[in-house]
N, CA, C and O of each residue as an XYZ file, in Angstrom:
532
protein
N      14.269    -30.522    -13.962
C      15.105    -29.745    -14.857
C      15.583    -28.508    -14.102
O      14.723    -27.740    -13.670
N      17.036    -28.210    -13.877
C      17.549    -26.947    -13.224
C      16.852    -25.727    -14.248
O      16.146    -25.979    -15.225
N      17.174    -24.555    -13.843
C      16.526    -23.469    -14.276
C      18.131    -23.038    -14.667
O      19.225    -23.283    -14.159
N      17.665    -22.261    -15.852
C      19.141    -21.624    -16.485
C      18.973    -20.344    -16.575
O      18.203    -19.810    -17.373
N      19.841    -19.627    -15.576
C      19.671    -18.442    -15.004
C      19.723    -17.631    -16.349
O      20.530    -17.970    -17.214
N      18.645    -16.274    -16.595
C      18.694    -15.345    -17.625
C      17.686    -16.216    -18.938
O      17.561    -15.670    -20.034
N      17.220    -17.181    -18.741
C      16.083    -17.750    -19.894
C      15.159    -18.236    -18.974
O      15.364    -18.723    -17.862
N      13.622    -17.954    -19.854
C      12.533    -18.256    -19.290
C      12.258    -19.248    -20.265
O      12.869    -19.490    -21.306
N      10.732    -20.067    -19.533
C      10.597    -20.516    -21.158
C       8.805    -19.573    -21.053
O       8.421    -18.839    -20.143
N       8.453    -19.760    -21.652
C       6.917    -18.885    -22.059
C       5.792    -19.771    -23.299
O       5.779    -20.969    -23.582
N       5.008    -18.740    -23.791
C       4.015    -19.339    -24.334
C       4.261    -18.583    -25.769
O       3.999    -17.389    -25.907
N       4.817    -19.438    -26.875
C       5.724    -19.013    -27.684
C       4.071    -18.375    -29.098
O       2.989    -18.954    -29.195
N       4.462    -17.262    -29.813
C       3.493    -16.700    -30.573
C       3.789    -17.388    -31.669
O       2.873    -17.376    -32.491
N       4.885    -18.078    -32.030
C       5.068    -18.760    -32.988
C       4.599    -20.377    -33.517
O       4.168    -20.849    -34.569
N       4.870    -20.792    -32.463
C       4.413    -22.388    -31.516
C       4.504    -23.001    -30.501
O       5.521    -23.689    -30.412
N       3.765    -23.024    -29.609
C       3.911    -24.145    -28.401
C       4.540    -23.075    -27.458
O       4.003    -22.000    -27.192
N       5.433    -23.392    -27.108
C       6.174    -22.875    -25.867
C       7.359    -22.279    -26.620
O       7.682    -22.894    -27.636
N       8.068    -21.187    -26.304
C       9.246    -20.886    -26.494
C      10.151    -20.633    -25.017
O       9.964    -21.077    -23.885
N      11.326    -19.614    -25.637
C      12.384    -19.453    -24.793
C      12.373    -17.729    -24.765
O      11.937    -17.097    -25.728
N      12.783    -17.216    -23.823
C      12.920    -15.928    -24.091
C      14.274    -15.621    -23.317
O      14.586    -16.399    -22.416
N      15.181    -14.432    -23.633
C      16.045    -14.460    -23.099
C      15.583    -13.325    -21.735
O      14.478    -12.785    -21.801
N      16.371    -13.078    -20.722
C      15.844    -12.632    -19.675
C      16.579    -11.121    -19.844
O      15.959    -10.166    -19.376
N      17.553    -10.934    -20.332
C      19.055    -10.108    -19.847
C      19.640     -9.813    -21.391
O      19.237    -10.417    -22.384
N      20.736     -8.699    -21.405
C      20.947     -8.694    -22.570
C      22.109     -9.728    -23.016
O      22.873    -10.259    -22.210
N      22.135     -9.964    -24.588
C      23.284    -10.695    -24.836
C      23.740    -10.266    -26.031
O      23.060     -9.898    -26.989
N      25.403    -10.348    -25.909
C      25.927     -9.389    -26.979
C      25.954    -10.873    -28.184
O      25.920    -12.088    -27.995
N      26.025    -10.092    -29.309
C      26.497    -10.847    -30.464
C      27.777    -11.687    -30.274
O      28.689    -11.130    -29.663
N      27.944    -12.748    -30.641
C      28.871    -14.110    -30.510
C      28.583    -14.580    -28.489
O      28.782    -15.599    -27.827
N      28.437    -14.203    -28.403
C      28.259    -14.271    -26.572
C      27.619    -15.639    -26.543
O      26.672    -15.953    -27.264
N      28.350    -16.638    -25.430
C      27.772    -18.016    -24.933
C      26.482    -17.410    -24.293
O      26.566    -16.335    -23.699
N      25.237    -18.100    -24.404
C      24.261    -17.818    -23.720
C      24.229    -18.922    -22.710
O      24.457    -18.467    -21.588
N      24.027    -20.213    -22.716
C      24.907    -21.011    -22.081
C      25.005    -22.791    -22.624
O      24.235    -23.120    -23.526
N      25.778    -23.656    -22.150
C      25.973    -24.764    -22.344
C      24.596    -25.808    -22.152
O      24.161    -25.933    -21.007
N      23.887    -26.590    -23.341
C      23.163    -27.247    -22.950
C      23.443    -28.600    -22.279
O      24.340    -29.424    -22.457
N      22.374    -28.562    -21.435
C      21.842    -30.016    -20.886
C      21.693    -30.836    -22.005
O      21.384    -30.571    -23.167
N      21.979    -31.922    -21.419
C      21.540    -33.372    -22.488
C      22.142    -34.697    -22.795
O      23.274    -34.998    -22.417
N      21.271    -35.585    -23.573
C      21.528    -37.121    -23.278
C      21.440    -37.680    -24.600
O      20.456    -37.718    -25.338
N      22.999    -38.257    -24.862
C      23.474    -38.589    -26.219
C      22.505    -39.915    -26.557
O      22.417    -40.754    -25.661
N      21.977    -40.082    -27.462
C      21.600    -41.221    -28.117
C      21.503    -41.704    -29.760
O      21.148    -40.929    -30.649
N      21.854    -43.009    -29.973
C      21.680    -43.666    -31.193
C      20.664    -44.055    -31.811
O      19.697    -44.481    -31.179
N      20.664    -43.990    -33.278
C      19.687    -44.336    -34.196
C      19.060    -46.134    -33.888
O      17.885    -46.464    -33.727
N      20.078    -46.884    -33.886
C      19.702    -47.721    -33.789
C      18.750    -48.213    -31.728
O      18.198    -49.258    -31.383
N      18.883    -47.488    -31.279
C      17.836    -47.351    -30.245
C      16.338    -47.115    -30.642
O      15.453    -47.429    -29.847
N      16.070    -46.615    -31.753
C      14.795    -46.830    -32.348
C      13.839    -45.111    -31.546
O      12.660    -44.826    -31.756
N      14.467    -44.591    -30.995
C      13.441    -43.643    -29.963
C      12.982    -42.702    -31.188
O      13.272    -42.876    -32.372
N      12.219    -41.692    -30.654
C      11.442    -40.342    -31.268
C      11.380    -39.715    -30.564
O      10.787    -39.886    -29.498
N      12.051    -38.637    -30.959
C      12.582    -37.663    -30.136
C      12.458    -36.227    -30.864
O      13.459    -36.002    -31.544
N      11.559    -35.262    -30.899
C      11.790    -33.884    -31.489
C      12.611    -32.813    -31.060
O      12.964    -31.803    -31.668
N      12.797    -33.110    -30.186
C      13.887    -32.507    -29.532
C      15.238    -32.101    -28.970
O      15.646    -31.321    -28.109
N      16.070    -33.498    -30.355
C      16.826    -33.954    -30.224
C      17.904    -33.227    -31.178
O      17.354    -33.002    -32.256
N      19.100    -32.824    -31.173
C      20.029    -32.286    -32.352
C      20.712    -33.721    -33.036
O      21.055    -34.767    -32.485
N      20.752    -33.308    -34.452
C      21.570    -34.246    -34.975
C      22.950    -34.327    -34.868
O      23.352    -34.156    -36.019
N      24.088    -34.523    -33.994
C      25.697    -34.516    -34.221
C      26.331    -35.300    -34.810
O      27.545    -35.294    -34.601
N      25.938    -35.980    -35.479
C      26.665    -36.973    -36.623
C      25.446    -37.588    -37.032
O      24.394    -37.317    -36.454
N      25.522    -38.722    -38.371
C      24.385    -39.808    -38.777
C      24.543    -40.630    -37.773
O      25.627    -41.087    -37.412
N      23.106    -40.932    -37.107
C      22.677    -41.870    -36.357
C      22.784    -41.851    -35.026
O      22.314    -42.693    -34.261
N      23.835    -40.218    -34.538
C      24.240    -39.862    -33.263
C      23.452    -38.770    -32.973
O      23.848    -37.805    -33.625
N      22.496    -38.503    -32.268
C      21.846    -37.429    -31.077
C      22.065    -37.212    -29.932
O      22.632    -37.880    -29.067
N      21.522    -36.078    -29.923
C      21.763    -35.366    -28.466
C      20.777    -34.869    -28.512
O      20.355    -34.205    -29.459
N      19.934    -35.221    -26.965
C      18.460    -34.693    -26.310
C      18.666    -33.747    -25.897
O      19.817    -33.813    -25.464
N      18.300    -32.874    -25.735
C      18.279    -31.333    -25.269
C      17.382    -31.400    -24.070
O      16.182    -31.219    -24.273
N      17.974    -31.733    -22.322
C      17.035    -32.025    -21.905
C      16.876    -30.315    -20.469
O      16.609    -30.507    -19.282
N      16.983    -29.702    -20.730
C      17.142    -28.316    -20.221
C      15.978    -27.553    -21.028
O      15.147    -28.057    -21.782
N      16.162    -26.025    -20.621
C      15.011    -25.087    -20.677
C      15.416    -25.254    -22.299
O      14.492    -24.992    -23.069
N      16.508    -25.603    -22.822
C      16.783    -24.812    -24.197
C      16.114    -26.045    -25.381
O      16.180    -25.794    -26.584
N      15.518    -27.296    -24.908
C      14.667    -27.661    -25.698
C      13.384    -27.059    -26.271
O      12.943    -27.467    -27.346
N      12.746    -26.044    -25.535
C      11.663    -25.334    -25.872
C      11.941    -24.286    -27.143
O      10.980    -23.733    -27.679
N      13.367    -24.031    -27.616
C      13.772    -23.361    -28.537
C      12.412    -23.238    -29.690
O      11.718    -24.250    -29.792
N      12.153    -22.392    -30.282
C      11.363    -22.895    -31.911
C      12.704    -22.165    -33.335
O      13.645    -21.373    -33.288
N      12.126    -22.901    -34.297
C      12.963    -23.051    -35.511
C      12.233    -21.246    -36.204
O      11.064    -20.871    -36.288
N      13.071    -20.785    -36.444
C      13.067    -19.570    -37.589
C      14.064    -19.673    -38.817
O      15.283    -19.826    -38.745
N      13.348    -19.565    -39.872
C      14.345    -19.342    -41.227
C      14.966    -17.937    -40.705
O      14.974    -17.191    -41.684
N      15.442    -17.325    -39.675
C      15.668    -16.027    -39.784
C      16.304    -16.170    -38.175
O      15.944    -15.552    -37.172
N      17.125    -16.966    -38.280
C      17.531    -17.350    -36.368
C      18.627    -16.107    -35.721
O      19.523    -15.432    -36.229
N      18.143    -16.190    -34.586
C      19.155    -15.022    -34.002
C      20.095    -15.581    -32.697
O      20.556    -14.854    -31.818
N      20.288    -17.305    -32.810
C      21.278    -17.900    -31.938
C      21.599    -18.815    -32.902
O      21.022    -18.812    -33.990
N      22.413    -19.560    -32.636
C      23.304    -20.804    -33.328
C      23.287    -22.117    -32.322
O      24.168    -22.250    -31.472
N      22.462    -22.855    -32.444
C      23.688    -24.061    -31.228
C      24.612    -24.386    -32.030
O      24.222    -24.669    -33.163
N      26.050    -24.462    -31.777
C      26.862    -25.659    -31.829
C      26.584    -26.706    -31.196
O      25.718    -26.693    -30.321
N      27.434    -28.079    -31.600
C      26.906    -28.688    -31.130
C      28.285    -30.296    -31.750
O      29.037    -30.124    -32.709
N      28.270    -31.179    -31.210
C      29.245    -32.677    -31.725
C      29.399    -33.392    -30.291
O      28.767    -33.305    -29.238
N      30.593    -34.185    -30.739
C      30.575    -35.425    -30.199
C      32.396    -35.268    -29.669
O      33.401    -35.318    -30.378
N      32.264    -35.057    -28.070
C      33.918    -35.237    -27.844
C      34.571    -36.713    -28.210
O      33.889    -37.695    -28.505
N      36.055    -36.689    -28.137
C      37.096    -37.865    -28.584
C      36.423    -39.126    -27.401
O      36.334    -40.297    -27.770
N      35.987    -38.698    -25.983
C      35.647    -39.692    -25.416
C      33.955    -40.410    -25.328
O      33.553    -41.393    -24.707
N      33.304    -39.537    -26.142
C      32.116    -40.127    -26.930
C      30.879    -39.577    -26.268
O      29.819    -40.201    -26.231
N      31.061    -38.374    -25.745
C      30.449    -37.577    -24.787
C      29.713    -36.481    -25.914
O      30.457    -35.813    -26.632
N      28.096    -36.325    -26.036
C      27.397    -35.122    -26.426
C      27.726    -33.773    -25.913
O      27.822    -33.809    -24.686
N      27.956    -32.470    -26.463
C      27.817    -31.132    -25.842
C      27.181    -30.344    -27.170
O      27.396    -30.537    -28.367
N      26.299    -29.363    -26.486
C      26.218    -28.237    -27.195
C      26.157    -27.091    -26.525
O      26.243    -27.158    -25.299
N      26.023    -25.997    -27.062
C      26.247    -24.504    -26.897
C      25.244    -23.738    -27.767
O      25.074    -23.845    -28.981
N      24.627    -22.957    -26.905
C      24.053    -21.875    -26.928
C      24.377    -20.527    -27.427
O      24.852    -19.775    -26.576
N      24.189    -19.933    -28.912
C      25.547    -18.939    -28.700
C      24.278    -17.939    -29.777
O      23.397    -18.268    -30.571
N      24.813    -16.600    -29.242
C      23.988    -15.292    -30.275
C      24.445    -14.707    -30.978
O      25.423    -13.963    -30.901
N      23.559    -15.053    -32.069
C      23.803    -14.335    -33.649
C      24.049    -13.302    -33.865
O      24.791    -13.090    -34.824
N      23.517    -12.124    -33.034
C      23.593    -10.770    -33.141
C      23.128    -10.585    -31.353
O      22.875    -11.464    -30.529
N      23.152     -9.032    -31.202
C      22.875     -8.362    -30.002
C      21.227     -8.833    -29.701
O      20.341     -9.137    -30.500
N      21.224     -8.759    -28.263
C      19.749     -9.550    -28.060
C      19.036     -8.578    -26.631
O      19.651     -8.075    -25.691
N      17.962     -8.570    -26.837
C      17.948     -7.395    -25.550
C      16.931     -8.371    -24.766
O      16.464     -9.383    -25.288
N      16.658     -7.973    -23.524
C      15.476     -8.791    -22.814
C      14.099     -9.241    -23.219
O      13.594     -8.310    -23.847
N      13.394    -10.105    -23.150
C      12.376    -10.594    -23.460
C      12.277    -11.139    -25.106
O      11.342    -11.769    -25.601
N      12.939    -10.904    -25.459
C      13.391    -11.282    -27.188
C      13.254    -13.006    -26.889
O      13.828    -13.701    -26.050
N      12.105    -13.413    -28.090
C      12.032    -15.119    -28.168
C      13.772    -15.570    -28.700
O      14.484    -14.913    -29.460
N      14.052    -16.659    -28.130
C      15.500    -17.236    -29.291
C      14.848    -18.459    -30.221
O      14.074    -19.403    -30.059
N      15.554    -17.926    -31.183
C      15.242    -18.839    -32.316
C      16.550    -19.343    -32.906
O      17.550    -18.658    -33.122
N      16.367    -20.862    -33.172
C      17.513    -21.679    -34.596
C      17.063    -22.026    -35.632
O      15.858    -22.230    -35.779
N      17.763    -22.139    -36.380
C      17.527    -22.944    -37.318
C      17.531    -24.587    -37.420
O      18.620    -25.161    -37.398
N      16.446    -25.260    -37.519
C      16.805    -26.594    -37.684
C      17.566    -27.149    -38.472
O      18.504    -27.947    -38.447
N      17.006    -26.594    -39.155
C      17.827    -27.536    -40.581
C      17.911    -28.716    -40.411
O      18.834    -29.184    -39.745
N      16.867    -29.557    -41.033
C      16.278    -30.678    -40.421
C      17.184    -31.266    -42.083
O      17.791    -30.549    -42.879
N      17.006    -32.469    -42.132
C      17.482    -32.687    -43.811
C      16.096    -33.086    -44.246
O      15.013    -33.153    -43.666
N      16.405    -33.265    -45.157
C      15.523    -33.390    -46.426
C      14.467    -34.141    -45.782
O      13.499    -33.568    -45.283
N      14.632    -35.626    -45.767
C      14.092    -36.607    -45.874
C      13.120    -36.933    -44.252
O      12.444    -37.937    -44.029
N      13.349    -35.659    -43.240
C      13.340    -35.785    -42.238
C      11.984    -34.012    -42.196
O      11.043    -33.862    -41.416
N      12.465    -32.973    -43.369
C      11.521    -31.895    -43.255
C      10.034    -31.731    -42.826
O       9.126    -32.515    -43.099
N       9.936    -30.570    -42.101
C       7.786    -30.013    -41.924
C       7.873    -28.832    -42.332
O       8.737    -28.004    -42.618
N       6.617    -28.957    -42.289
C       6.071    -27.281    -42.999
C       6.231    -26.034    -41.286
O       5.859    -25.988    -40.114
N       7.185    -25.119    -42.477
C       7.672    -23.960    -41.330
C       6.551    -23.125    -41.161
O       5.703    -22.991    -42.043
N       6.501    -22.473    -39.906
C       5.423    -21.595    -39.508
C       6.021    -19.974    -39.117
O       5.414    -19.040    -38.592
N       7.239    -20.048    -39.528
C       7.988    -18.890    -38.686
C       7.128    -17.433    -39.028
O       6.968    -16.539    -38.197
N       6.636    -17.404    -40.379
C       6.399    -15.903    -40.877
C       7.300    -15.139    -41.583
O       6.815    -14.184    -42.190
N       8.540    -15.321    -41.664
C       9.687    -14.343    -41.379
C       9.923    -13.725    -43.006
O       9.559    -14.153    -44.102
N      10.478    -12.873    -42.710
C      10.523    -12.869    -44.802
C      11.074    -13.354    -45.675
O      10.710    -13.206    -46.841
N      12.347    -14.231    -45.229
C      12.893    -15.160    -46.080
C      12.553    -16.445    -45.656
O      13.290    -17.409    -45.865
N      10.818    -16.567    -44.714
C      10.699    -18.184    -44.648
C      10.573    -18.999    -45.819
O       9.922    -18.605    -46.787
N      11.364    -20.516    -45.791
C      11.454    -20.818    -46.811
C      10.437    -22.049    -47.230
O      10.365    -22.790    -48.211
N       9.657    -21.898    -45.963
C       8.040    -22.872    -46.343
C       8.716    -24.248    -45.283
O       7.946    -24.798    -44.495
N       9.445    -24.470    -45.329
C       9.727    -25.836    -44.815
C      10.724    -25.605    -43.995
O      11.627    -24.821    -44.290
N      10.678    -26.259    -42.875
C      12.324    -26.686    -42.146
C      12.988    -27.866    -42.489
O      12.723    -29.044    -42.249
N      13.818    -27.378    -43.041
C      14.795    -28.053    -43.371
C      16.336    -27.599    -44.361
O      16.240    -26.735    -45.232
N      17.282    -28.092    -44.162
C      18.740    -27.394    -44.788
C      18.843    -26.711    -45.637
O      18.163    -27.184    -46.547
N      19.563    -25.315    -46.117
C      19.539    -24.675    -47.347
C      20.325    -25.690    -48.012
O      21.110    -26.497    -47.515
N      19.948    -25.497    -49.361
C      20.901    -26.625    -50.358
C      21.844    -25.114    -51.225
O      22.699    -25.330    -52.084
C-alpha cells in the first residue's frame, strides 16, 4: 500500500486503528483521492471496508483511508460513484477546518438492514451506524 502523504494511520481511541491527519486542512479541501477496487454483490465477498456506490456495486478502499472509523458527528465526507466507463472513485474531502493530529471520521451510514451498534461517544450518537431516516 503507497503511503498518502499528510495521513498516518495510528491506534484509533475509538476503535481499532484510525487515520489521523498530519497537516492542516481547510474546510471543503480534497484531502486526497482514494485507492480502490470496484466490486459486485453478486461476487459473494465480505468486505468491511468497502463503500456502497450503487445497489450491489462497491468500492474497496484499499489505501491508508480504509482505516477511517464511523462518527455520528463526522468531520470529512467521502464522495464517492461509479464513472460512465464503469470505473470506482472516491474522494476524501473536509467538513470543516482540521488541524494536525486530529483522528478523521465519516459517517457510514450503513442502511438499515446492513446496521451495528455505534461506539463513537459523540453527543448526537445515534446508538447505531446506520442512515438518518
Amino acid at each position: 500500500m503507497a503511503r498518502i502523504p499528510g495521513l498516518q494511520v495510528i491506534r484509533s481511541k475509538v476503535a481499532g486503528y484510525g487515520v489521523i491527519t498530519t497537516r492542516k486542512r481547510k474546510k471543503g479541501s480534497v484531502i486526497t483521492n482514494v485507492e480502490g477496487v470496484i466490486w459486485y454483490a453478486k461476487e459473494k465477498r465480505d468486505d468491511r471496508h468497502s463503500l456502497i456506490l450503487e445497489p450491489g456495486i462497491f468500492f474497496d478502499m484499499v489505501d491508508q483511508t480504509r482505516y477511517l472509523n464511523h462518527s455520528c458527528e463526522p468531520n470529512v465526507v467521502v464522495e464517492a460513484g461509479v464513472t460512465k466507463n464503469g470505473n470506482g472513485w472516491a474522494q476524501l474531502q473536509a467538513l470543516r477546518d482540521l488541524k494536525p493530529g486530529e483522528e478523521l471520521f465519516f459517517d457510514y451510514a450503513l442502511p438499515p438492514e446492513l446496521k451495528e451498534r455505534c461506539y463513537c461517544r459523540t453527543r448526537s450518537c445515534r446508538g447505531w451506524i446506520v442512515e438518518k431516516r
